[in-house]
C-alpha beads as a LAMMPS data file, in Angstrom:
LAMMPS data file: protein, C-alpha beads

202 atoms
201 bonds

1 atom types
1 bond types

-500.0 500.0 xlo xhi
-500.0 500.0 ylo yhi
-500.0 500.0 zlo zhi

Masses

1 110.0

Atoms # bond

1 1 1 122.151 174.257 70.301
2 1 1 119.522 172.237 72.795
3 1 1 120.930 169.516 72.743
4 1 1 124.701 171.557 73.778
5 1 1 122.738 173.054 76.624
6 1 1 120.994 169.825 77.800
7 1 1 124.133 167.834 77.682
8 1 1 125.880 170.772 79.629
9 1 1 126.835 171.526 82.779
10 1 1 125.273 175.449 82.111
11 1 1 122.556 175.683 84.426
12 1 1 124.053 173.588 87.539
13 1 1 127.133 175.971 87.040
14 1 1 124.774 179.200 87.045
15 1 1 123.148 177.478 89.890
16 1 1 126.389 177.767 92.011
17 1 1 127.388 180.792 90.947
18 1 1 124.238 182.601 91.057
19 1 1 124.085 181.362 94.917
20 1 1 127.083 182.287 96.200
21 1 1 126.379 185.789 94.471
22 1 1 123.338 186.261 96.423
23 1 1 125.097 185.408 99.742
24 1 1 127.616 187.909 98.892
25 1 1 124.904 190.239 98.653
26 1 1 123.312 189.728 101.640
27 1 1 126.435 189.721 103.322
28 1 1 127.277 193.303 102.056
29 1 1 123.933 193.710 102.816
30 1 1 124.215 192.911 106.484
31 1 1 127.642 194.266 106.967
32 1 1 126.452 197.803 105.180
33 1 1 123.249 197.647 107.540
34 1 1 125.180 196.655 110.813
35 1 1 128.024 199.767 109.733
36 1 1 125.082 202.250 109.303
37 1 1 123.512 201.923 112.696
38 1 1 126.533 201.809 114.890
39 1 1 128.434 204.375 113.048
40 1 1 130.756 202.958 111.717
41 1 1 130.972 205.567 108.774
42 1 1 131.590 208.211 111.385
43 1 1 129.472 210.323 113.465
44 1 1 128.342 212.546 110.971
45 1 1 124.425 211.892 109.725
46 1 1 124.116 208.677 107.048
47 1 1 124.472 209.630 103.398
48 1 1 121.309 208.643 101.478
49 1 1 123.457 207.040 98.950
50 1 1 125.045 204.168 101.549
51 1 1 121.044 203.721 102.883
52 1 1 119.976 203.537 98.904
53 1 1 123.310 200.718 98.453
54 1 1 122.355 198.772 101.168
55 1 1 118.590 198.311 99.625
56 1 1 119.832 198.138 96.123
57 1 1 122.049 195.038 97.813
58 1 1 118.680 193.571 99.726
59 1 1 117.208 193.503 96.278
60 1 1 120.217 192.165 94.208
61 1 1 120.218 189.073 96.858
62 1 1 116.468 188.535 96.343
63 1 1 117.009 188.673 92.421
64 1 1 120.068 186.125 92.755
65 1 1 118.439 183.791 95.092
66 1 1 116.044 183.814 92.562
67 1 1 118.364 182.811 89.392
68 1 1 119.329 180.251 91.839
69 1 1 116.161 178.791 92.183
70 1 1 115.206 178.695 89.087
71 1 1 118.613 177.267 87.882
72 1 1 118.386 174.451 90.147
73 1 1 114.778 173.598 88.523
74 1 1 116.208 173.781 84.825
75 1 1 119.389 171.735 85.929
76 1 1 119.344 167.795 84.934
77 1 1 122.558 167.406 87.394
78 1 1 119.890 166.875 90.608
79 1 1 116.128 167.046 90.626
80 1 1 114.724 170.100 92.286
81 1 1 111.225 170.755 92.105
82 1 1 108.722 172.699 94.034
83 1 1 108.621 170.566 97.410
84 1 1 112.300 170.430 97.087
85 1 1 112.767 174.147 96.802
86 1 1 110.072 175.334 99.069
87 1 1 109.768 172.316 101.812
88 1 1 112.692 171.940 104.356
89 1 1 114.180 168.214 104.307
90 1 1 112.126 167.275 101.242
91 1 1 115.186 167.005 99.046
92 1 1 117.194 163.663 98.857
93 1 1 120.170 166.052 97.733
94 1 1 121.895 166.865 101.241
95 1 1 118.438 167.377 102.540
96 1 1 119.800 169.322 105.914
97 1 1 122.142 171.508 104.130
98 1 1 119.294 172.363 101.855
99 1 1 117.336 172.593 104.301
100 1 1 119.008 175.899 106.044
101 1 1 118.514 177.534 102.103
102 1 1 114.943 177.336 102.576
103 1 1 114.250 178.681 106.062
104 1 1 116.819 181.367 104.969
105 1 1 114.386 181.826 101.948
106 1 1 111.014 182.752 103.902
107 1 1 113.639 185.069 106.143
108 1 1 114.769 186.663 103.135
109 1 1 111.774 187.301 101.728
110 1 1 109.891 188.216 105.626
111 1 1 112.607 190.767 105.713
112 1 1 112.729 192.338 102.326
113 1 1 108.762 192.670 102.123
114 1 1 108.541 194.366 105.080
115 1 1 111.213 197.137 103.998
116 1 1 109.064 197.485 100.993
117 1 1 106.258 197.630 103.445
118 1 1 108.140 200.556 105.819
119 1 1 106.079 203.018 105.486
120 1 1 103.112 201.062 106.202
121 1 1 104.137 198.919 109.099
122 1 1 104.678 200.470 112.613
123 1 1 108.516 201.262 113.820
124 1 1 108.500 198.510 116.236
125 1 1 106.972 195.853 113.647
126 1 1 109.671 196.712 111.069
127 1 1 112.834 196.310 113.671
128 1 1 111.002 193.224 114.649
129 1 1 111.061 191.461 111.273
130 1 1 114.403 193.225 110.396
131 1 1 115.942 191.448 113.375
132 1 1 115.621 188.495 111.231
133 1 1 118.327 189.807 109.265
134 1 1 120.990 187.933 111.868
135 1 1 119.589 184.505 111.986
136 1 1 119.206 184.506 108.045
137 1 1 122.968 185.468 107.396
138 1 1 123.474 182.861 109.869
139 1 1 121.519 179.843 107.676
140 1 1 122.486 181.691 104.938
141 1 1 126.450 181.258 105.400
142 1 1 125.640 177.616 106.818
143 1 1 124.038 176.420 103.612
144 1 1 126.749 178.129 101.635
145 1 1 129.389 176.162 103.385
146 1 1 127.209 172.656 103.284
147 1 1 125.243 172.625 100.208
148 1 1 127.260 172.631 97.002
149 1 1 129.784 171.111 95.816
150 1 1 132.041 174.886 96.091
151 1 1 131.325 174.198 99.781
152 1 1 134.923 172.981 100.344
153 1 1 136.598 175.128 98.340
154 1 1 139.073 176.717 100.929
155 1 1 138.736 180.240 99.110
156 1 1 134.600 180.139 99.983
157 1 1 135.133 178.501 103.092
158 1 1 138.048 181.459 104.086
159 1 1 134.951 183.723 102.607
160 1 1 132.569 182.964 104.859
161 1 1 134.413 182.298 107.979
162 1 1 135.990 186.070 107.545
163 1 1 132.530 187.635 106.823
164 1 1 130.973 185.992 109.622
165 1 1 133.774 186.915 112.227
166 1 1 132.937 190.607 110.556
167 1 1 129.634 190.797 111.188
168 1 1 130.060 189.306 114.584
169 1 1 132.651 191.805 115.221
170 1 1 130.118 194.658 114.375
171 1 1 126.892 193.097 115.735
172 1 1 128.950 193.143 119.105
173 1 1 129.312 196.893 118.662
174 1 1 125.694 197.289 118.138
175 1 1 124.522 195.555 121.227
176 1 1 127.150 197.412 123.386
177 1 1 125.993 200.478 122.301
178 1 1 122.169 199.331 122.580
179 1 1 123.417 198.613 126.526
180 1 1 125.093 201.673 126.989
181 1 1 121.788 203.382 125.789
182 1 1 119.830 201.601 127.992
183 1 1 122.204 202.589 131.303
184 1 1 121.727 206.335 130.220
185 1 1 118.625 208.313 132.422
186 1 1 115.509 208.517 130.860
187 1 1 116.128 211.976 129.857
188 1 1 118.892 211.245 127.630
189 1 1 117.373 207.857 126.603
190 1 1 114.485 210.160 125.048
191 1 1 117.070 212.571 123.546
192 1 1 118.881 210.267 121.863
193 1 1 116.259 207.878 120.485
194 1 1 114.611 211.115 119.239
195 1 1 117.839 212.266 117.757
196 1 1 117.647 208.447 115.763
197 1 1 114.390 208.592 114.860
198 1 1 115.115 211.931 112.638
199 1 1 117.187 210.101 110.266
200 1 1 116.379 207.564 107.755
201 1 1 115.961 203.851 107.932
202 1 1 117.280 201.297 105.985

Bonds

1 1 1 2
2 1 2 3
3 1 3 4
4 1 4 5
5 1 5 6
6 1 6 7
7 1 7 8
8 1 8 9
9 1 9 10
10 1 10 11
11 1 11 12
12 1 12 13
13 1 13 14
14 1 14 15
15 1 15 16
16 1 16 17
17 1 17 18
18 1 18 19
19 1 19 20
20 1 20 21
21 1 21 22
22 1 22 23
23 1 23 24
24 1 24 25
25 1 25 26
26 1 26 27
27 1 27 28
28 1 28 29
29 1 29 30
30 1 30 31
31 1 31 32
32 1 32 33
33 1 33 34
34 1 34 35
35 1 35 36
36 1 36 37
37 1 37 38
38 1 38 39
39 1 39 40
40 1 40 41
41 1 41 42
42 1 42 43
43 1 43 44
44 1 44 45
45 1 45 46
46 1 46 47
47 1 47 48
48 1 48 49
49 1 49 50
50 1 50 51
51 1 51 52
52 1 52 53
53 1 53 54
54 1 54 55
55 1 55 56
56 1 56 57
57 1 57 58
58 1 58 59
59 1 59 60
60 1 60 61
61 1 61 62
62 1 62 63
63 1 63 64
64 1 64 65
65 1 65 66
66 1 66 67
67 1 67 68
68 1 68 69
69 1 69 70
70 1 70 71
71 1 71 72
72 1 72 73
73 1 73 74
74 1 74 75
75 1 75 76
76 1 76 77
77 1 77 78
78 1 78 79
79 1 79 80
80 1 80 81
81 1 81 82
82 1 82 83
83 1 83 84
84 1 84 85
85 1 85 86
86 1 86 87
87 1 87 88
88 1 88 89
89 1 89 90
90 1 90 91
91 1 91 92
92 1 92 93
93 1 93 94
94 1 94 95
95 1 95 96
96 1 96 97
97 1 97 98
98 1 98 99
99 1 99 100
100 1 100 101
101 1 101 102
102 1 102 103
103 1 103 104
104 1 104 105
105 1 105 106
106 1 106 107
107 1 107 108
108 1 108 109
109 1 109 110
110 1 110 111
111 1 111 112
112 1 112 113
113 1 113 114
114 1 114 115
115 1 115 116
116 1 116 117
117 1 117 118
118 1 118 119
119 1 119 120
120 1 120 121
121 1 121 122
122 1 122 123
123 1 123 124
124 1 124 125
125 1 125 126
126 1 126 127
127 1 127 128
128 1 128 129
129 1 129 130
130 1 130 131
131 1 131 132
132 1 132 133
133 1 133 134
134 1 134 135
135 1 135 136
136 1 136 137
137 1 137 138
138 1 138 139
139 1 139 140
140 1 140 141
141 1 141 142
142 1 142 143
143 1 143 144
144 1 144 145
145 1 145 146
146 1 146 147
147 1 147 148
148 1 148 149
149 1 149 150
150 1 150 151
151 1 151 152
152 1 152 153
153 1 153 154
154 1 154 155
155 1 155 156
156 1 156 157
157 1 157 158
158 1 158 159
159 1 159 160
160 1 160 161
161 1 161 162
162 1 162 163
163 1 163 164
164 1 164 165
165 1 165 166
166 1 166 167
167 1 167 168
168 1 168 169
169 1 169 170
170 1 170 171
171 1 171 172
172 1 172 173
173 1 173 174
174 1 174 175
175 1 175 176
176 1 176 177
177 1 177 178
178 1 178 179
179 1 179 180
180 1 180 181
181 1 181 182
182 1 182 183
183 1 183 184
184 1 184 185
185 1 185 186
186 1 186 187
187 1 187 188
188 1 188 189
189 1 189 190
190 1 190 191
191 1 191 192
192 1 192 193
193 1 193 194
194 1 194 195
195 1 195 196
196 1 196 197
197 1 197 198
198 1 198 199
199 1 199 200
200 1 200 201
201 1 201 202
């Protein structure tokens, strides 16, 4: 039975697999996030169960990044080690497209700490390190597309390339509306971030 699984292809394959699962859930993740705070549900207040999906989806990506990790380590295929997993442009396997997994990495992790964190950090400290959110879907989806050998596989390509025009689409919602708030009077700037403020965060 060890020597099946050392002469197999097992852990590279759970290695690919296991990372494009955890960009699937971040990209849920995102998309679920992004719909949530410009409405996109409809007007009505946020059900806790779509704020408790998009955390349980923050977590699954953590969980799955980590499989991948740890795959790549176990794998014979390439040689992956700590400086190679943890050190950008330390790898002499694509070293740039692995390099936009592990700044994505430290954003992932920045970002899901601190929403473990809410109730301890202020408001303005959490949306700060939540911003992150957008540049690590972006290295995220870039390392998908350049690191493995999936990576031109037209269905993953298609995959990513539809996401990201989805999240675009949505993020440009957001920042409209954050512009539209911003032309209201101060009045009904106050109004309505108090009216925010009463519901939940993700």
């Amino acid at each position: 039975m060890t020597s099946i699984l050392a002469n197999s292809q097992l852990w590279w394959y759970t290695a690919r697999s296991s990372g494009v699962v955890a960009w699937l859930m971040l990209t849920a993740g995102v998309f679920v996030g992004l719909a949530l705070s410009t409405r996109a549900f409809g007007a009505r207040p946020r059900a806790n169960w779509l704020l408790d999906f998009h955390r349980f989806l923050g977590g699954a990506a953590v969980v799955f990044t980590g499989l991948h990790l740890l795959s790549l380590v176990l794998d014979s295929f390439v040689t992956f080690g700590p400086a190679e997993l943890f050190v950008p442009f330390v790898s002499s396997y694509r070293p740039s497209a692995v390099a936009w997994g592990v700044v994505a990495l430290y954003l992932l992790v920045a970002v899901e700490a601190t929403s473990l964190l809410r109730k301890r950090l202020s408001k303005r400290a959490w949306r700060a390190t939540h911003m992150l959110s957008f540049p690590l879907f972006v290295l995220a989806s870039v390392h998908a597309i350049t690191a493995g050998t999936d990576s031109n596989t037209p269905l993953l390509r298609a995959t990513v390339f539809g996401c990201a025009a989805a999240v675009a689409a949505l993020t440009a919602v957001r920042v409209s509306q954050v512009e539209e708030r911003a032309a209201l009077p101060d009045r009904a700037q106050r109004a309505l971030r108090l009216s925010l403020e009463d519901r939940p965060n993700g």
